[in-house]
Gaussian input, Z-matrix of N, CA and C with variables (Angstrom, degrees):
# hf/3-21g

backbone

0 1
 N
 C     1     B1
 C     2     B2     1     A1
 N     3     B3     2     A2     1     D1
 C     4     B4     3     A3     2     D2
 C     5     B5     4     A4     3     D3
 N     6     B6     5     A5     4     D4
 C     7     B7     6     A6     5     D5
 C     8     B8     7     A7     6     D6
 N     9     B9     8     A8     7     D7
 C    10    B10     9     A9     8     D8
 C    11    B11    10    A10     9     D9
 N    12    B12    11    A11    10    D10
 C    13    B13    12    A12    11    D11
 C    14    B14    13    A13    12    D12
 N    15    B15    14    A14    13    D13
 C    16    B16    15    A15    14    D14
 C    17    B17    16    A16    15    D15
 N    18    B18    17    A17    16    D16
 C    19    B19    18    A18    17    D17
 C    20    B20    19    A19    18    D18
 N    21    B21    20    A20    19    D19
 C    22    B22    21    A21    20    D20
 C    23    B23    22    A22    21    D21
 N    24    B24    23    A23    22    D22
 C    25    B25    24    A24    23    D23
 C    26    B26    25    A25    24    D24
 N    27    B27    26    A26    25    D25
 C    28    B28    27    A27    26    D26
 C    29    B29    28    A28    27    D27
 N    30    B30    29    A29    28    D28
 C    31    B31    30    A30    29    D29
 C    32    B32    31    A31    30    D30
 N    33    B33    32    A32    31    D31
 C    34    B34    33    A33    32    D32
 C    35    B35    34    A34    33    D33
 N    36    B36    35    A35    34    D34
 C    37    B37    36    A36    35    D35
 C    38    B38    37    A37    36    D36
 N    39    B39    38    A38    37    D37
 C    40    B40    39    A39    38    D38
 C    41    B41    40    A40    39    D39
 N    42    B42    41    A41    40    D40
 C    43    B43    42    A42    41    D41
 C    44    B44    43    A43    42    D42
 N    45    B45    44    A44    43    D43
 C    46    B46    45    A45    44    D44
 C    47    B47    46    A46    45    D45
 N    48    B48    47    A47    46    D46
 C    49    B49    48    A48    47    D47
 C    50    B50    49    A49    48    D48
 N    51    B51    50    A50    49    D49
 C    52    B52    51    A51    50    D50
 C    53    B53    52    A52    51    D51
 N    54    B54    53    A53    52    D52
 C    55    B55    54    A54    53    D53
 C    56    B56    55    A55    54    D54
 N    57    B57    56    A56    55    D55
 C    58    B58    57    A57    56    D56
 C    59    B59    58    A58    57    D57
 N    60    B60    59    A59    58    D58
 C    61    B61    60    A60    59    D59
 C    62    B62    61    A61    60    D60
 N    63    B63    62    A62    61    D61
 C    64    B64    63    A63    62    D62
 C    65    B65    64    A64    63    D63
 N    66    B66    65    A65    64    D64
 C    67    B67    66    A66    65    D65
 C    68    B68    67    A67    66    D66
 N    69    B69    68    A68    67    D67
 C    70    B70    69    A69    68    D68
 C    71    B71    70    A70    69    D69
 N    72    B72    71    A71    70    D70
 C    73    B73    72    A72    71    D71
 C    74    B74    73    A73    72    D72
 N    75    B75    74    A74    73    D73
 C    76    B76    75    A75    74    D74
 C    77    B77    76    A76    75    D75
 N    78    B78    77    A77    76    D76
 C    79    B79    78    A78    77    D77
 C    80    B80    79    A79    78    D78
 N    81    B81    80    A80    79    D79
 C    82    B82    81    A81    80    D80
 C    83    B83    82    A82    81    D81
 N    84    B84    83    A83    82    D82
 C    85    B85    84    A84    83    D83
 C    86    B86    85    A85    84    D84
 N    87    B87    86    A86    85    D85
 C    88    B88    87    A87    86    D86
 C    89    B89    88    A88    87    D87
 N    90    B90    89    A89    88    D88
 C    91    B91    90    A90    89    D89
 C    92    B92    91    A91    90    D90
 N    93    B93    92    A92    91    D91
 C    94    B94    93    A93    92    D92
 C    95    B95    94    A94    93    D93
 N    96    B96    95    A95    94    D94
 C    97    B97    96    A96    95    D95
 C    98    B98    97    A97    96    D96
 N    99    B99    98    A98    97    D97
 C   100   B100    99    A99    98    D98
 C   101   B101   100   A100    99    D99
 N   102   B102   101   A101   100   D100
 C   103   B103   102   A102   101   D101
 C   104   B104   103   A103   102   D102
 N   105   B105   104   A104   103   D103
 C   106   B106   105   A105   104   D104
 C   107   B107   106   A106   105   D105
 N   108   B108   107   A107   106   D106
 C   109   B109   108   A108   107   D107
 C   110   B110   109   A109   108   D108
 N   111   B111   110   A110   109   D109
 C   112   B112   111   A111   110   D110
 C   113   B113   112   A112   111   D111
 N   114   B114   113   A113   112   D112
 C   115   B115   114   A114   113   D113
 C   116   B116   115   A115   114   D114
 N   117   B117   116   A116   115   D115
 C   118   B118   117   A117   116   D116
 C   119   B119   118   A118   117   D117
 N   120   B120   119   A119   118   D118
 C   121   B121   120   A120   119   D119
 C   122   B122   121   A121   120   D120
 N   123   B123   122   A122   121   D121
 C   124   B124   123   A123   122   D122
 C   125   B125   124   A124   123   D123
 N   126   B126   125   A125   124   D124
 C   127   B127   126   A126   125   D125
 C   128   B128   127   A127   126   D126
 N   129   B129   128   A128   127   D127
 C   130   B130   129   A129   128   D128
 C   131   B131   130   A130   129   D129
 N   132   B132   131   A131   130   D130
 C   133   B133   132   A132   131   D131
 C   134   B134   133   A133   132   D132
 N   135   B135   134   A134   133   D133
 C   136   B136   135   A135   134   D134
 C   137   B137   136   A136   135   D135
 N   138   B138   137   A137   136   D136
 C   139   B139   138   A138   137   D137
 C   140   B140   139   A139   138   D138
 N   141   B141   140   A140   139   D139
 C   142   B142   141   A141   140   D140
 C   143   B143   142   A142   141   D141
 N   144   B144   143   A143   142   D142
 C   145   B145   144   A144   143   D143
 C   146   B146   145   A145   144   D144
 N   147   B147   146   A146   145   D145
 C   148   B148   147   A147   146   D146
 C   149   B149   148   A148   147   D147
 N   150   B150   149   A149   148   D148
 C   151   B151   150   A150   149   D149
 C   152   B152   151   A151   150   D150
 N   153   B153   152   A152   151   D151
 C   154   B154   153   A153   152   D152
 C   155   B155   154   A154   153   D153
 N   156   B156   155   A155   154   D154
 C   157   B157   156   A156   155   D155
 C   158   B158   157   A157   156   D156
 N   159   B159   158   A158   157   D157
 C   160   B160   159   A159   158   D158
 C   161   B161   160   A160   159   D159
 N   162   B162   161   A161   160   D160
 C   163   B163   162   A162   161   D161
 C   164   B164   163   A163   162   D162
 N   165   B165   164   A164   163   D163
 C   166   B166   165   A165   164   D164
 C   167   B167   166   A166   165   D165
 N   168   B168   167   A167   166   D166
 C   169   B169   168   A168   167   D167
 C   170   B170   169   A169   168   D168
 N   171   B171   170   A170   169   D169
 C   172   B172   171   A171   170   D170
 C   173   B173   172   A172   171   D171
 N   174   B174   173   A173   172   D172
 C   175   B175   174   A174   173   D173
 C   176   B176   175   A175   174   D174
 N   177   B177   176   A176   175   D175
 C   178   B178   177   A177   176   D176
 C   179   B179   178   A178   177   D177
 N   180   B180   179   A179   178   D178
 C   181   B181   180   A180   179   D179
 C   182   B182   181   A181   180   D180
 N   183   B183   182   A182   181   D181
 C   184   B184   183   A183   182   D182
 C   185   B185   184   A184   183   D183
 N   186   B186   185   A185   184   D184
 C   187   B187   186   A186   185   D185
 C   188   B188   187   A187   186   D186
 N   189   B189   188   A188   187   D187
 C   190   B190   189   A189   188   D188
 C   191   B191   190   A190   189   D189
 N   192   B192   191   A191   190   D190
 C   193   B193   192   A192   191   D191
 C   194   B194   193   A193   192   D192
 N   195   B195   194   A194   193   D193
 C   196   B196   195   A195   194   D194
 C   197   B197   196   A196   195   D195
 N   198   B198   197   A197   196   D196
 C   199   B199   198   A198   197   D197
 C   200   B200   199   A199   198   D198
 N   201   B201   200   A200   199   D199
 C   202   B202   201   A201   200   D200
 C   203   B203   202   A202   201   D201
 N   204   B204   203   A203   202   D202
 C   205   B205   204   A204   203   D203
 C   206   B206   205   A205   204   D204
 N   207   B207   206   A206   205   D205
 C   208   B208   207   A207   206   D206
 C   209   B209   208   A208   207   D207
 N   210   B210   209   A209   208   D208
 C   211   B211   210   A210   209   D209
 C   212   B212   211   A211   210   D210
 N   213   B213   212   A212   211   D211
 C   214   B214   213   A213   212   D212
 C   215   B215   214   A214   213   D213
 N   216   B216   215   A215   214   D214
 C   217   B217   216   A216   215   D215
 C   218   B218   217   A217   216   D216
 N   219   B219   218   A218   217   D217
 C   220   B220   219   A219   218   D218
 C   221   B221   220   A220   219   D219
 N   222   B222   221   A221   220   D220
 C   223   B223   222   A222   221   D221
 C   224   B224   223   A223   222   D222
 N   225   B225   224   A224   223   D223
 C   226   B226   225   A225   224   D224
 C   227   B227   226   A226   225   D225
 N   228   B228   227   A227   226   D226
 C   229   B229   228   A228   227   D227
 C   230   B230   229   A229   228   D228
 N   231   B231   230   A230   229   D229
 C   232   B232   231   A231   230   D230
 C   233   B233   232   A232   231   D231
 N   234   B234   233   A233   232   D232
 C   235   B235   234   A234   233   D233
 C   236   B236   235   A235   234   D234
 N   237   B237   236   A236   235   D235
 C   238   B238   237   A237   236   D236
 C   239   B239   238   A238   237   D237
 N   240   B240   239   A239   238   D238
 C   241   B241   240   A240   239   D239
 C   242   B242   241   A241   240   D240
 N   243   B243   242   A242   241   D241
 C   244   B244   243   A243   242   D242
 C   245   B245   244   A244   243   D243
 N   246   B246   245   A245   244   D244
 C   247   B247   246   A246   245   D245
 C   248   B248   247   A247   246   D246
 N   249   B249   248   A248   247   D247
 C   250   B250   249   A249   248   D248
 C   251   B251   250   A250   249   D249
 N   252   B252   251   A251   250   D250
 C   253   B253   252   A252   251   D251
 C   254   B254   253   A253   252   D252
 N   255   B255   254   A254   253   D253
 C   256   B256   255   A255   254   D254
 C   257   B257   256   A256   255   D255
 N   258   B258   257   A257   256   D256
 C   259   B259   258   A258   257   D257
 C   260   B260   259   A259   258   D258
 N   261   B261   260   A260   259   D259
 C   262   B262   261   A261   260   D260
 C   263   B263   262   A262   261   D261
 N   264   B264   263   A263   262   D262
 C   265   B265   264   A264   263   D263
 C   266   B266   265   A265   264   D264
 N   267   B267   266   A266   265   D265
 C   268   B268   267   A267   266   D266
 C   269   B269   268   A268   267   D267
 N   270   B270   269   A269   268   D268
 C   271   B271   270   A270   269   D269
 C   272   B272   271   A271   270   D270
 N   273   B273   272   A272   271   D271
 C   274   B274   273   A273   272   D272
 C   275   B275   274   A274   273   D273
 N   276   B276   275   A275   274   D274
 C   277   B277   276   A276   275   D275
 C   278   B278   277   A277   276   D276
 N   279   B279   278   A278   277   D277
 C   280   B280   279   A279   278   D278
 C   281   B281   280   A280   279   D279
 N   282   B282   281   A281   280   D280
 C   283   B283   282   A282   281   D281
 C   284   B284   283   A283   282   D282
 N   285   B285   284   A284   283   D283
 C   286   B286   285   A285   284   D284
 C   287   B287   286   A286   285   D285
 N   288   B288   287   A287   286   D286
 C   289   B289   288   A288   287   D287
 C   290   B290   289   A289   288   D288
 N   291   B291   290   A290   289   D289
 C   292   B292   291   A291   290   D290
 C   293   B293   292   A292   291   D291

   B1=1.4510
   B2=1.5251
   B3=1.3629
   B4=1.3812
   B5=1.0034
   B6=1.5371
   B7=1.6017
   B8=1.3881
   B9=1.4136
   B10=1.2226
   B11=1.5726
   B12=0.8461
   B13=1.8936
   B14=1.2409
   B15=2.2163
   B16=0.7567
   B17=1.4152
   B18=1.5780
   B19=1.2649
   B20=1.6328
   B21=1.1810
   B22=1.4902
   B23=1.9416
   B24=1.2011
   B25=1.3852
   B26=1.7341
   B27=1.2116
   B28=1.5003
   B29=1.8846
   B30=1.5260
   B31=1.2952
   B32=1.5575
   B33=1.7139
   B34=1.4168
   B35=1.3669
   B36=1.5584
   B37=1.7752
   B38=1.3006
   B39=1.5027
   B40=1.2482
   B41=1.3376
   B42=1.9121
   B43=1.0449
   B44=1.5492
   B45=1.7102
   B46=1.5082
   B47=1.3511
   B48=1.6523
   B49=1.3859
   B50=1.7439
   B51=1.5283
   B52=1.6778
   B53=1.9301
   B54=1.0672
   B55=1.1645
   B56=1.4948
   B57=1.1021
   B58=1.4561
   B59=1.9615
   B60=1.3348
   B61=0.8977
   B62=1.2487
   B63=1.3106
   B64=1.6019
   B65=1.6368
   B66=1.2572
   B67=1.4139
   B68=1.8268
   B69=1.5338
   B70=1.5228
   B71=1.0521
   B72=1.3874
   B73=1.3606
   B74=1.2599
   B75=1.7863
   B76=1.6487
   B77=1.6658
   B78=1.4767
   B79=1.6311
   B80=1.6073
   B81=1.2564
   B82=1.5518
   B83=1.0949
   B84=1.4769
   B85=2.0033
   B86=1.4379
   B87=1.7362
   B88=2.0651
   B89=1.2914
   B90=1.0231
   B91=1.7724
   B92=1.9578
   B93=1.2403
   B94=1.4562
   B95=1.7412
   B96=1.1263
   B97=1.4797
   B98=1.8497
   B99=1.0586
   B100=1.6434
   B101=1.9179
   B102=1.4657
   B103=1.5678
   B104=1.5569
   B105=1.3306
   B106=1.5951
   B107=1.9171
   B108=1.1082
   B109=1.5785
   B110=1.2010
   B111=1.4950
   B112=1.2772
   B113=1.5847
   B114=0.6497
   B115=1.7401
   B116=1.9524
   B117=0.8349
   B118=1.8637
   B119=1.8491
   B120=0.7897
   B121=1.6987
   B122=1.8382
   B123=1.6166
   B124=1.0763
   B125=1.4548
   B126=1.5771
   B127=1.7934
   B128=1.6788
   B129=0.8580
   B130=1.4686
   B131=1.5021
   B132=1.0607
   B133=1.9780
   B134=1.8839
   B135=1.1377
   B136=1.6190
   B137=1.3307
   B138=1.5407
   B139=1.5636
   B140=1.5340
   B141=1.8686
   B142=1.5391
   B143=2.0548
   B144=1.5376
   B145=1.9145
   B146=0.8595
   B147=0.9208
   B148=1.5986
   B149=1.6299
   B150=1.4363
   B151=1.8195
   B152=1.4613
   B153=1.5862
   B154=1.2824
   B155=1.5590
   B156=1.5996
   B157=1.3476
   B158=1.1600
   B159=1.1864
   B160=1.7089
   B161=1.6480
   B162=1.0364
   B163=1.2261
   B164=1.7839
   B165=1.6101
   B166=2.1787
   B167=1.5785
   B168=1.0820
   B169=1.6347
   B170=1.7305
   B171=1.7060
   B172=1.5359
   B173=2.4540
   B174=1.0110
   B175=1.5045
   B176=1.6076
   B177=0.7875
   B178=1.3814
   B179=1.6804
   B180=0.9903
   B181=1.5230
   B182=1.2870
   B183=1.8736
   B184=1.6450
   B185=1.2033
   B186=1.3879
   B187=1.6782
   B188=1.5353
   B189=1.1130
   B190=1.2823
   B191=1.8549
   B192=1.5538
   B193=1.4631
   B194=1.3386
   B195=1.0189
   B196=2.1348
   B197=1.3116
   B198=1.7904
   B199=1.6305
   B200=2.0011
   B201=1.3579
   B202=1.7329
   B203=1.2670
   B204=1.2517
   B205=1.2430
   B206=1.7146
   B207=1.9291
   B208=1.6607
   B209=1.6452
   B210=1.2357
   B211=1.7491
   B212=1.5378
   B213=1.8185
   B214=1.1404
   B215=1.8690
   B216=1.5316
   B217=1.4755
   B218=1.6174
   B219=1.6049
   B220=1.4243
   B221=1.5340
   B222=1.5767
   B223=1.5178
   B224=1.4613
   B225=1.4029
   B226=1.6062
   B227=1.9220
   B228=1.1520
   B229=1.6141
   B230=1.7012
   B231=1.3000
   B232=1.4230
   B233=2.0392
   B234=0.9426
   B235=1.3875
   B236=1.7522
   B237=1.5190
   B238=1.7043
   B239=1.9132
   B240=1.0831
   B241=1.9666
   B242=1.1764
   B243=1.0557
   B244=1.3754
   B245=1.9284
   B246=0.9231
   B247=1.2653
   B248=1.8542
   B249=1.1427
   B250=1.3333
   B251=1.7823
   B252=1.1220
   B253=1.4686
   B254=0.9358
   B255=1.2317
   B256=1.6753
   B257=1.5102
   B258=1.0891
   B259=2.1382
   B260=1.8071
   B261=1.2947
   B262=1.2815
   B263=1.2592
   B264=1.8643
   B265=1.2186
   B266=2.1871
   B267=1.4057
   B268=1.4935
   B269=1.4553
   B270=1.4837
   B271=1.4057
   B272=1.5809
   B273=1.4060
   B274=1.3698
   B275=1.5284
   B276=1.3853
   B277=1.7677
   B278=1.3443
   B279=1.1066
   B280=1.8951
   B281=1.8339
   B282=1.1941
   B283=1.6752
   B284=1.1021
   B285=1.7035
   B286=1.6426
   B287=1.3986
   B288=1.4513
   B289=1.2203
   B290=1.6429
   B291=1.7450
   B292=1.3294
   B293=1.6928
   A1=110.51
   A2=120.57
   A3=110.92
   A4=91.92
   A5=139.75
   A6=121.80
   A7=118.72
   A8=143.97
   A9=156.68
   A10=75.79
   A11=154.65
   A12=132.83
   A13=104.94
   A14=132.47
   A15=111.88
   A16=170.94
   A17=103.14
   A18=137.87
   A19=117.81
   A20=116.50
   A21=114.88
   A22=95.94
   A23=118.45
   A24=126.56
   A25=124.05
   A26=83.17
   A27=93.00
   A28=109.16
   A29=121.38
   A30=113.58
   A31=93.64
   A32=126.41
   A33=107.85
   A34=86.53
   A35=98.34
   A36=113.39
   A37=79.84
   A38=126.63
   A39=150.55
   A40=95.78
   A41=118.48
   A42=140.11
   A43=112.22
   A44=105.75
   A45=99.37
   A46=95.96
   A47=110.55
   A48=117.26
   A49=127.70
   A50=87.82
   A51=86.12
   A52=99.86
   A53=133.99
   A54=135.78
   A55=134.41
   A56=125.36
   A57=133.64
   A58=100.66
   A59=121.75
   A60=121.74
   A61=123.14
   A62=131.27
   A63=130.54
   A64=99.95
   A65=142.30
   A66=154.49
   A67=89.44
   A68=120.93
   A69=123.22
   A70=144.47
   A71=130.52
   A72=109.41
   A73=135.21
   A74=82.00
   A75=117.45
   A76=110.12
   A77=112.28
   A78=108.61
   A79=115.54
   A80=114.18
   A81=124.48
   A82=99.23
   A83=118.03
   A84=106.73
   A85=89.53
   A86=90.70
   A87=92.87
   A88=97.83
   A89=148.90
   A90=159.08
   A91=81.46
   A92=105.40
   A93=110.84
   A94=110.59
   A95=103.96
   A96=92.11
   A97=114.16
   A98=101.54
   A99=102.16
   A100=113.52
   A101=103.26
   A102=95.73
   A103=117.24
   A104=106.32
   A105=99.11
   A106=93.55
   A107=110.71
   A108=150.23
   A109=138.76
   A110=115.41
   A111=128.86
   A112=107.05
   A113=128.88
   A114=146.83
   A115=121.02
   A116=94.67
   A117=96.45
   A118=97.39
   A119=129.10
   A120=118.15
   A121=112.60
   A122=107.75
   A123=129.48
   A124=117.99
   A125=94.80
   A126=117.95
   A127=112.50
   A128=118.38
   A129=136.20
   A130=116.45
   A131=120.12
   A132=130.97
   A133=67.57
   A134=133.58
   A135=147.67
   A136=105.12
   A137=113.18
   A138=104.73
   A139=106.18
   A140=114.49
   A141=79.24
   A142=99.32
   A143=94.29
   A144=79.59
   A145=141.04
   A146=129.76
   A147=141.56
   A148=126.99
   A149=106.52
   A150=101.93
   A151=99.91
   A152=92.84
   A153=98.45
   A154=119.17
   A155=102.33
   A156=122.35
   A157=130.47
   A158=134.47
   A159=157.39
   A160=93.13
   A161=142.75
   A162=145.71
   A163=130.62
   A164=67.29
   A165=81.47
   A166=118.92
   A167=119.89
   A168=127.20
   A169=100.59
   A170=85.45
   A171=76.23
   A172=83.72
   A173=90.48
   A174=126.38
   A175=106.34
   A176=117.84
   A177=143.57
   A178=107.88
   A179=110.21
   A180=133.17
   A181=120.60
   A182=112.23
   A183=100.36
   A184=101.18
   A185=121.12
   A186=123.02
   A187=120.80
   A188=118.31
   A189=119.15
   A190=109.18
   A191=116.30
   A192=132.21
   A193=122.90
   A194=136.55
   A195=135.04
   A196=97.76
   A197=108.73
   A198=95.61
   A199=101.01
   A200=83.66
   A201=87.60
   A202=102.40
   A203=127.30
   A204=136.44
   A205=104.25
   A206=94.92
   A207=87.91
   A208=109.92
   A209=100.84
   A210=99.18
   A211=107.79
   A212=117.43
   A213=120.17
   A214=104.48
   A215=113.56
   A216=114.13
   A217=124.47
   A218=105.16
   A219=111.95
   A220=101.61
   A221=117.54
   A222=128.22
   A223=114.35
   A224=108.69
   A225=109.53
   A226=101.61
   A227=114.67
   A228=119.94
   A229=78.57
   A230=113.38
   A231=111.51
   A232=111.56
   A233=96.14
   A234=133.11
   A235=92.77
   A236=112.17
   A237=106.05
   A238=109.11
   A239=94.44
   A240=101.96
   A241=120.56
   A242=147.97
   A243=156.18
   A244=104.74
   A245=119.60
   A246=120.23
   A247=103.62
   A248=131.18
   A249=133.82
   A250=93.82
   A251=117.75
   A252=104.90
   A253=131.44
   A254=120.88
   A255=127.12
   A256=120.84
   A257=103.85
   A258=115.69
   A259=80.80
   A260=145.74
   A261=132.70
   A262=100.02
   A263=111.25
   A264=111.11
   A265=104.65
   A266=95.11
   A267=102.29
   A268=86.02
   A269=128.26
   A270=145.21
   A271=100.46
   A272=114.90
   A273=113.15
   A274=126.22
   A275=96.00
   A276=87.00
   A277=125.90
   A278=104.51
   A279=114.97
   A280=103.35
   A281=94.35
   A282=85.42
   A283=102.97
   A284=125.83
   A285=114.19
   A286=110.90
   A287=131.98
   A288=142.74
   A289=100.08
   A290=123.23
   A291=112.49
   A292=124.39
   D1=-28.01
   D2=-168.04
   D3=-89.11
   D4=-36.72
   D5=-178.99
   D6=-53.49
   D7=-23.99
   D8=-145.18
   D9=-121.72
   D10=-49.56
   D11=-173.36
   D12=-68.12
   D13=-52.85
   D14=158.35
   D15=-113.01
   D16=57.89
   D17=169.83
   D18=-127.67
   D19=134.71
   D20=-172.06
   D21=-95.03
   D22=-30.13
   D23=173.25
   D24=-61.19
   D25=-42.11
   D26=-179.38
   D27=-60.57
   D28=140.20
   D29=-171.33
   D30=-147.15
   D31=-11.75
   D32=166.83
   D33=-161.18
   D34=164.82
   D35=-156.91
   D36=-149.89
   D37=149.14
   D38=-169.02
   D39=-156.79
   D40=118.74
   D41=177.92
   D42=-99.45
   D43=124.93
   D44=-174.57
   D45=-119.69
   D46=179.69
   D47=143.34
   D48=-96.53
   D49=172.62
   D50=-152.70
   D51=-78.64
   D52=30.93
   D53=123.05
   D54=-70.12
   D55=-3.07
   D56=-171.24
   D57=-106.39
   D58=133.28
   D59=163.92
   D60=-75.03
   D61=110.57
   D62=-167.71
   D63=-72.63
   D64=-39.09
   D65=-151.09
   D66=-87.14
   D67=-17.91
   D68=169.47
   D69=-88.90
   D70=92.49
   D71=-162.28
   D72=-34.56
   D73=-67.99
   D74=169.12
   D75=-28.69
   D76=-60.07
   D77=174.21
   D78=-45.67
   D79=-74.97
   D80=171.46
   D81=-17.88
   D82=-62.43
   D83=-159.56
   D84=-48.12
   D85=-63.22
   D86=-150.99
   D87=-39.22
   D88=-43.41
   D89=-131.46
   D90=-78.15
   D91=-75.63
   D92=-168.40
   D93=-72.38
   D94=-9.98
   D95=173.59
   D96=-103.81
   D97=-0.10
   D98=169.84
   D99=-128.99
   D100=-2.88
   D101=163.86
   D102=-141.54
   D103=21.11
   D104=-173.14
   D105=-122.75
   D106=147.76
   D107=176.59
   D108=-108.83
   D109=74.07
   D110=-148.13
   D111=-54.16
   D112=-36.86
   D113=161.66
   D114=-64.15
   D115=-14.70
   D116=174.51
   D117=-153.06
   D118=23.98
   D119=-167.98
   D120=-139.83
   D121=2.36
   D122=-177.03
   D123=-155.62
   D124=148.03
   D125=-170.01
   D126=-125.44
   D127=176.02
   D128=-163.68
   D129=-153.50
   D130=107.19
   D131=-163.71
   D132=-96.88
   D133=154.49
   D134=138.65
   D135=-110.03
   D136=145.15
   D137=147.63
   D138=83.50
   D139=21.71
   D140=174.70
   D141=-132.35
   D142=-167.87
   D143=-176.74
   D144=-89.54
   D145=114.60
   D146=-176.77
   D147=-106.74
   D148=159.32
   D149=-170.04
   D150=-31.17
   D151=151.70
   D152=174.32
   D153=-114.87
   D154=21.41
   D155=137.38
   D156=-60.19
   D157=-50.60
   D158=160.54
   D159=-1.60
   D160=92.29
   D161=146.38
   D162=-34.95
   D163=-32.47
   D164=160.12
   D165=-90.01
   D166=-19.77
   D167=-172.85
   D168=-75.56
   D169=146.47
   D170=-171.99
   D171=-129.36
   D172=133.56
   D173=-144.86
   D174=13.89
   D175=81.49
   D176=149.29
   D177=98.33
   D178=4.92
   D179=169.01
   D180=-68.69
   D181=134.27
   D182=156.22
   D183=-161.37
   D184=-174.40
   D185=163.13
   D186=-94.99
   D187=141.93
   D188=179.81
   D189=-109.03
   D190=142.70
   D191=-179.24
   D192=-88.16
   D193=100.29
   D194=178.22
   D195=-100.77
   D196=110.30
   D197=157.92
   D198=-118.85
   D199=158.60
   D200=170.66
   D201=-114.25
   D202=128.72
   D203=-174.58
   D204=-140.15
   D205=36.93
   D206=163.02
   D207=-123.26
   D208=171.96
   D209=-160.15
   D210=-81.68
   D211=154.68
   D212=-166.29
   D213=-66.79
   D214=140.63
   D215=-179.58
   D216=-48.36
   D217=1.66
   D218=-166.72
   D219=-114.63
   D220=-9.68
   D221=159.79
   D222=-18.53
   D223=123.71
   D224=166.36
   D225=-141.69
   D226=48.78
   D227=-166.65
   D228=-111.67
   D229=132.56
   D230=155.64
   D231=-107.22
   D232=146.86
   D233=-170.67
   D234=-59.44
   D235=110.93
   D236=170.71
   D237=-120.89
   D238=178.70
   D239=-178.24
   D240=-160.66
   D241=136.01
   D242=-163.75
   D243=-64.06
   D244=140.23
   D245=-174.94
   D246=-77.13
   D247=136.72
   D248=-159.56
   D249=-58.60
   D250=-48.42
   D251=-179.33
   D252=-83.48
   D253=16.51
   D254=131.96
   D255=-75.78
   D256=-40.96
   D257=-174.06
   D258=-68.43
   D259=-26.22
   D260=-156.11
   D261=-83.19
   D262=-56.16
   D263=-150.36
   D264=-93.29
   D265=20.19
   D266=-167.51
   D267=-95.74
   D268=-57.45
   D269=175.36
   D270=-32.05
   D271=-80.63
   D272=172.13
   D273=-31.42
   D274=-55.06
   D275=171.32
   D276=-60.49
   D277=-41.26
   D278=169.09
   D279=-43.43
   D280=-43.60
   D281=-157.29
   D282=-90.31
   D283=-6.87
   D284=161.24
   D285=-69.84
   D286=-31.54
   D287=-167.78
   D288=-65.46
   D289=-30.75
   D290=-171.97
   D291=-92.48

């Protein structure tokens, strides 16, 4: 919430843990696609100010997005990944297929 008071630009904030590379997209997704809950894991500011560039704002108005996409404190799932020479030789096959 306080980031969204001080920035008028800012319009969604995605909360990770400090295993997730913020500078990654790719992380972020995974982040929200294996710990966030569209139904309990996100908020909605309506109605407040934002650039008044915003092409969507309607006079200087908008809604702002909070997701948490970090894992519950009682988490015991560890984090796995394909070994690169599989992600290598999966790529290759893809690209004989095109």
């Amino acid at each position: 919430m306080a980031l969204f008071g001080l920035d008028s630009y800012i319009k969604l904030a995605i909360a990770v843990d400090e295993d997730v590379n913020v500078y990654s997209e790719e992380e972020v997704l995974w982040a929200m696609a294996t710990r966030f809950q569209a139904d309990t894991d996100s908020f909605i500011v309506p109605k407040v100010f934002c650039n008044r560039l915003d092409p969507s704002a309607v006079d200087g108005m908008s809604a702002k997005l909070g997701i948490d996409a970090t894992a519950p404190l009682d988490w015991d799932v560890q984090r796995t990944s394909l070994p690169g020479k599989v992600i290598e030789e999966v790529n290759r096959l893809l690209q004989n297929r095109i």
